[in-house]
TISE-546019 format. One record per residue (C-alpha): residue in one letter; x, y, z. Coordinates in steps of 0.001 Angstrom, whole numbers, padded with zeros to 6 digits, always signed. Layout:
# TISE-546019
aXYZ...
# end
This chain:
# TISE-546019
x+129097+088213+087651x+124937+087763+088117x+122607+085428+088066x+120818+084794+084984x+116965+084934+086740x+113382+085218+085308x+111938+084911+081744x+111249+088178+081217x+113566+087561+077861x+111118+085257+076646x+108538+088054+076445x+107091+088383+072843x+107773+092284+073395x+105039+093156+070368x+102475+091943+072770x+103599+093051+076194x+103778+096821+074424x+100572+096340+072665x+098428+094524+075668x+100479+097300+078839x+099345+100005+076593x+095732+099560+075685x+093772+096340+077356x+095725+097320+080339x+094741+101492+080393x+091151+100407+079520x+091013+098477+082439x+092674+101032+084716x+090053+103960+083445x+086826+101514+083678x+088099+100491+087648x+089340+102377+090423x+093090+101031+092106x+091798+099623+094875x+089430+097815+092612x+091947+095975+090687x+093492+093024+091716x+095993+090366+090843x+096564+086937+091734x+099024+084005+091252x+100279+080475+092265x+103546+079513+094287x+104744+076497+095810x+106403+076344+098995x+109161+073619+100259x+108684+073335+103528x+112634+073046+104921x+114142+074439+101109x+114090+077705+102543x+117161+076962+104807x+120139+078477+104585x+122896+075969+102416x+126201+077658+103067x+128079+077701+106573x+131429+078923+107616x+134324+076233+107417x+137853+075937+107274x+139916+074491+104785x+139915+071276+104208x+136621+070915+106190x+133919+068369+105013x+130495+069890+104996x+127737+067565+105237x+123681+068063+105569x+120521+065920+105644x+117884+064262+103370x+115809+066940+102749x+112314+066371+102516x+110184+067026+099899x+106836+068230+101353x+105486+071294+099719x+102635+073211+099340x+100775+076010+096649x+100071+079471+097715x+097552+081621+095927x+098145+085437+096416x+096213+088025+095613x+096366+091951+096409x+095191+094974+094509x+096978+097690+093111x+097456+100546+095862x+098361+097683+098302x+095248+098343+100814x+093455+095228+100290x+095737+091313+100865x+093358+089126+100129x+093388+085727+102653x+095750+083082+101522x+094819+080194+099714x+096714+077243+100507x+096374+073576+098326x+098330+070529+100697x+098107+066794+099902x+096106+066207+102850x+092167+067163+103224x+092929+067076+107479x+096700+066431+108527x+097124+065232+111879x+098506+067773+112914x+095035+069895+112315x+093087+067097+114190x+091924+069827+116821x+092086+073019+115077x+088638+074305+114252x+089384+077872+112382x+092458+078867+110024x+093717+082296+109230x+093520+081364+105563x+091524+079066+102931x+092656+075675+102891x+092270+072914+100142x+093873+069623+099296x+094797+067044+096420x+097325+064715+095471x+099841+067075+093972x+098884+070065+096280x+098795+071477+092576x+096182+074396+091249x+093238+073078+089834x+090576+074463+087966x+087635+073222+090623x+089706+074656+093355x+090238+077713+091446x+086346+077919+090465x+085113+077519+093944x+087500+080013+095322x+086473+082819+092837x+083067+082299+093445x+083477+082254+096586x+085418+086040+096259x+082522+086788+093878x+079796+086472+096512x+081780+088167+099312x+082325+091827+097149x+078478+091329+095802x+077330+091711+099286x+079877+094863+099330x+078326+096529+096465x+081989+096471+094846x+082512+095533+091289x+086331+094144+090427x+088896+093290+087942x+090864+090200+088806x+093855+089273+086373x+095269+086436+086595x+097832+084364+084153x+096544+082087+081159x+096695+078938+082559x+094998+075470+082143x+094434+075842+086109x+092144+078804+085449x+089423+078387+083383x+086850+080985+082190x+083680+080932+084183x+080140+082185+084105x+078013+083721+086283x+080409+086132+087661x+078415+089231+088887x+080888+091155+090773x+084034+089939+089647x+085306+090389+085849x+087794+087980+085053x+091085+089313+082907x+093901+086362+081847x+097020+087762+080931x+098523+086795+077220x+100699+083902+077220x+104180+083794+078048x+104002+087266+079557x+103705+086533+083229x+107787+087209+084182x+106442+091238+082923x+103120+092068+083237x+102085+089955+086209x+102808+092425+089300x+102665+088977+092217x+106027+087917+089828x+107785+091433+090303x+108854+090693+093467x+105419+090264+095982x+105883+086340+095944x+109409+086911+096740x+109175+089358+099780x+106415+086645+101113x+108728+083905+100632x+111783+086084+102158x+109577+086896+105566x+108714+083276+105325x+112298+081968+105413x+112807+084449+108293x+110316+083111+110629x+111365+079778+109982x+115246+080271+110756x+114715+082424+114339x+112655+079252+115073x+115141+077130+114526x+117757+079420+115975x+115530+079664+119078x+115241+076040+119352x+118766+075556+119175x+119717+077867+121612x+117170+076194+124204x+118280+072979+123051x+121548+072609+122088x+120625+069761+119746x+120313+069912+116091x+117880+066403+115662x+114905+067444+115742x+114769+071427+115322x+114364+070610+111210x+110702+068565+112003x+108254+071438+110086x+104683+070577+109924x+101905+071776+107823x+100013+073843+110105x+103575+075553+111046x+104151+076228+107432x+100265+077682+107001x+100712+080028+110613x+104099+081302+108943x+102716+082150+105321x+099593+083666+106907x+101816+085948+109275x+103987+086934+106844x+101183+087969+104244x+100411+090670+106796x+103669+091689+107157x+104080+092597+103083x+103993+096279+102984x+101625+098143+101315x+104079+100364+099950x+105982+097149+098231x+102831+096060+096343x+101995+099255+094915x+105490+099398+093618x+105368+096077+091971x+102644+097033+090410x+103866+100004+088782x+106922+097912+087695x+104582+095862+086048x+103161+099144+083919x+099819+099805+086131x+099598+103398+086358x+097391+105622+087440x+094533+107119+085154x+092921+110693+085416x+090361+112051+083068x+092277+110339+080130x+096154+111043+081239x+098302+108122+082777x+100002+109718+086410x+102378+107399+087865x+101151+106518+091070x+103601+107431+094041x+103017+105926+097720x+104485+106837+100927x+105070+104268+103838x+103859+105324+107122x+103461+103767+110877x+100108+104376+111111x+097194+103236+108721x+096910+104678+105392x+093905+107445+104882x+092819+105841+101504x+093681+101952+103026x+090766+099807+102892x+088934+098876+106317x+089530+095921+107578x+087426+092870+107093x+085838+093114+110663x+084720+096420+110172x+083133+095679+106327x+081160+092647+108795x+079884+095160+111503x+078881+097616+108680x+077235+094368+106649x+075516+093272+110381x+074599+096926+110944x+072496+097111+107797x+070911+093825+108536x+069683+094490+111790x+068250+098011+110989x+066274+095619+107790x+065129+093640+110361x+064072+096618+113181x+066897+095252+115835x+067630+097902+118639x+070231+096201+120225x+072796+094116+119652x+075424+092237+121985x+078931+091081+120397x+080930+088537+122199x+084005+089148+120554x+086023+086445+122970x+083684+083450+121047x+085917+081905+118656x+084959+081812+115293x+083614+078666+113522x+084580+077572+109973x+082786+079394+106446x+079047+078248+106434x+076816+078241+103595x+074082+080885+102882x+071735+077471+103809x+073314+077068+107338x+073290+080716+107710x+069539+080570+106893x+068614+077605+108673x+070955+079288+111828x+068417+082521+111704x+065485+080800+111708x+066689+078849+114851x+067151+082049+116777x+064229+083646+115504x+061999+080322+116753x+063604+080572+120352x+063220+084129+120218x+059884+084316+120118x+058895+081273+122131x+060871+083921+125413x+058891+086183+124012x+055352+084072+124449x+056576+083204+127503x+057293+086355+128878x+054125+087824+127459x+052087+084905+129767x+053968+085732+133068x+052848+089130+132395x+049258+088674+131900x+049093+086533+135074x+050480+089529+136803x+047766+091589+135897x+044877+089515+136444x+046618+088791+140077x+048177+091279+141586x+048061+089838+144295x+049587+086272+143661x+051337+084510+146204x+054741+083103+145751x+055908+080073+147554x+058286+080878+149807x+060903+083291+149931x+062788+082202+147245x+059995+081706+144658x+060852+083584+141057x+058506+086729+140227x+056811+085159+137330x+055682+082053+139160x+052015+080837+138564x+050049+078972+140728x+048229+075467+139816x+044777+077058+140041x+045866+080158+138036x+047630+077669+135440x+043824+076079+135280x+041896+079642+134335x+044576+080736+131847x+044611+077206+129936x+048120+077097+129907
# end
């Protein structure tokens, strides 16, 4: 016996066939795989992912708790050789739960409304968001995503190209459904039972080891993103019919796991910043530059704060630099200046001298 699962029998298959085997290979010629990319919506019960069975004996009355109802959407998004996880995008009910009253930077993008449901707002300012950050890159993308009233067509896009999927086709074409939102919520459910195990264990109570908050839920989904395995997206994604493309034949794509990092992986977001703040300060004729890599980092600003941030450097960099230029020239029209006392700094100027330079 199985479990009747999915809705991949609901598939029109006339336009699974017909979309898989020429929208799709157009797309797959025109981009490169790491340039492709796919992305879909998933709630997440905060205590559903427990465990409902238990040993008994016979005869034995099993009993459990109200479970709560708190939940929370999860938009993923990877592309198809599994180099590049894009951050998580969480939606919650709350704009600032108390439990984030003190917490100043997130390992993912968080939103909020009523339902904690997709919207098409959150949905538009998250793509352009996405669009601006591979712009800067110099990388042009396909993102396909399901038909839904949640994601609207938008304009303006310059380095993202938008693809929606035809309706009712998600449970086969859609490579997140073919088992990436599953091996995230598996990894998920992992986390949260040694936690509970652990807290057991130290305990020996069972009242409050069930209490999950929000920001637990986001630290969990975030660390078990990284934790999905390159290898297991690219897979999904050939189950879904991508396939590779060279000089007009389709290859399947094979992958091979390994310990280390992959030779055609991505790099990292920090290095694609150091290589973005490398450029800039050769534009600007920088020689040097000192990185503090202890400094926490603040939230996402706005190009405006970023500009207005610049300017405020560049304002109190030159006013050292006027001032250093002054204690300079009073050097060399005294040589000879007297300090007082021992302790006196090297660039100090006397009242008198103060008087000839105007100062």
């Amino acid at each position: 016996m199985k479990v009747i699962s999915d809705e991949a029998a609901s598939a029109p298959t006339e336009t699974t066939a017909e979309w898989g085997g020429k929208e799709l290979q157009d797309v797959q010629r025109e981009y490169n795989e790491k340039d492709i990319f796919n992305a879909d919506e998933t709630g997440l019960f905060f205590y559903k992912c427990l465990p409902n069975k238990t040993l008994a004996l016979k005869g034995d009355t099993c009993t459990g708790q109200k479970i709560p109802k708190e939940r929370i959407s999860i938009l993923v998004a990877a592309n198809m050789d599994g180099s590049k996880k894009l951050p998580l995008l969480i939606i919650g009910t709350f704009e600032r739960p108390r439990c984030m009253k003190n917490i100043k930077t997130l390992p993912i993008t968080y939103k909020a409304n009523k339902t904690a449901w997709m919207t098409g707002k959150i949905f538009e300012e998250w793509l352009r968001k996405l669009d601006r950050k591979f712009l800067l890159q110099g990388r042009t993308i396909a993102l396909i995503v399901d038909n839904c009233s949640a994601h609207p067509q938008l304009d303006g896009l310059r380095a993202v190209r938008l693809i929606f999927l035809p309706p009712n086709t998600t449970s086969v074409l859609q490579p997140c459904d073919q088992r990436i939102i599953q091996n995230l919520k598996c990894l998920y459910r992992k986390r949260v039972l040694r936690r509970f195990i652990a807290l057991f264990d130290d305990s020996g109570s069972d009242d409050a080891h069930y209490k999950l908050t929000v920001l637990d839920a986001i630290n969990y989904a975030a660390a078990s993103w990284e934790e999905v395995k390159q290898e297991t997206i690219a897979n999904c994604f050939r189950k879904a019919g991508f396939t590779k493309v060279n000089d007009g034949e389709v290859v399947t794509t094979t992958t091979t796991s390994s310990d280390g990092p992959s030779a055609t992986a991505e790099t990292s977001e920090d290095e694609e910043m150091e290589q973005l703040f490398r450029q800039a300060t050769k534009a600007c004729g920088a020689t040097q530059t000192l990185v503090d890599r202890n400094i926490p980092a603040s939230g996402h600003l706005s190009l405006r704060e970023i500009a207005a941030q610049s300017q405020k450097h560049l304002l109190n960099w030159k006013r050292m630099r006027t001032k250093t230029l002054r204690v300079e020239k009073s050097k060399q029209l005294c040589p000879t200046m007297k300090q007082r006392g021992p302790s006196a700094p090297s660039g100090f100027i006397s009242s008198s001298m103060k008087a000839r330079l105007r100062i």
